[in-house]
C-alpha positions in Angstrom: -12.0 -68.5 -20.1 -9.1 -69.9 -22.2 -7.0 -72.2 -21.1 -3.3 -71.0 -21.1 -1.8 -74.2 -21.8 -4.0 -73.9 -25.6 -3.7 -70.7 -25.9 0.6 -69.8 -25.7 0.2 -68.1 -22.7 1.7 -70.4 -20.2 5.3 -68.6 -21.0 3.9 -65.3 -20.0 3.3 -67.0 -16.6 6.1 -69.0 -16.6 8.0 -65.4 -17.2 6.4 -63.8 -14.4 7.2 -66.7 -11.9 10.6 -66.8 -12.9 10.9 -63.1 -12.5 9.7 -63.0 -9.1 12.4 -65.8 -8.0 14.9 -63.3 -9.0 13.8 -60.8 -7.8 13.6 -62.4 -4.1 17.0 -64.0 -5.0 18.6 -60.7 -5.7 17.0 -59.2 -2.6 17.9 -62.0 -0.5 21.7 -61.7 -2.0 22.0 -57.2 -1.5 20.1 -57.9 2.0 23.3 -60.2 2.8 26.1 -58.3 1.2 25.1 -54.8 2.7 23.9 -56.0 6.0 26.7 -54.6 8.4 27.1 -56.8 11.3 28.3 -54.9 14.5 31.1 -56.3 16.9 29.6 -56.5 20.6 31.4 -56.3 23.6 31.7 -58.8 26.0 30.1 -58.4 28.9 32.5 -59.4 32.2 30.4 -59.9 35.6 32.3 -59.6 39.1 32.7 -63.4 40.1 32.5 -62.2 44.0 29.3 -62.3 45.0 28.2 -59.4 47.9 25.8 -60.3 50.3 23.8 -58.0 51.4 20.9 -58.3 54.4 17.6 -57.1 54.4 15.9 -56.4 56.8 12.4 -56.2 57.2 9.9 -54.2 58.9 7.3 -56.9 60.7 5.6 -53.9 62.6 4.7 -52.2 59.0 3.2 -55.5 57.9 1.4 -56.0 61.3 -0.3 -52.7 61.2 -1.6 -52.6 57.7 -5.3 -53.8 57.8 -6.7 -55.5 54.5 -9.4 -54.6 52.4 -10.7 -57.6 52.6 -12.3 -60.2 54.6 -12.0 -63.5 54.5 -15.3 -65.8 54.4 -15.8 -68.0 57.2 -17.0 -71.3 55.0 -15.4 -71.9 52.0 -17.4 -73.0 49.1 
């Protein structure tokens, strides 16, 4: 293998490195000019707060027997 530095083909690298910086910089640059940036509305919340009551049905929760049983030593 030859070595670049010896041979005069470091510029062809240094080239492509250089290339590919401009092309990300000229990427980066049409990515910021063309990038439309929508308004958003603001959103406004009601500042009164309703209070509303739940109620809940015990005998529902009394009735409904569980799958599973507990053990009567824990380990």
């Amino acid at each position: 293998m030859e070595n670049p530095f010896e041979s005069g083909h470091i510029k062809n690298y240094m080239l492509l490195y250089a290339s590919v910086v401009v092309i990300m910089i000229l990427f980066f640059i049409a990515s910021t000019l063309f990038n439309d940036i929508e308004q958003v509305e603001k959103k406004v919340f009601k500042s009164e707060i309703e209070e509303k009551k739940f109620e809940k049905n015990l005998e529902s929760d009394v009735n409904v027997s569980s799958k599973f049983r507990l053990l009567d030593k824990a380990y």
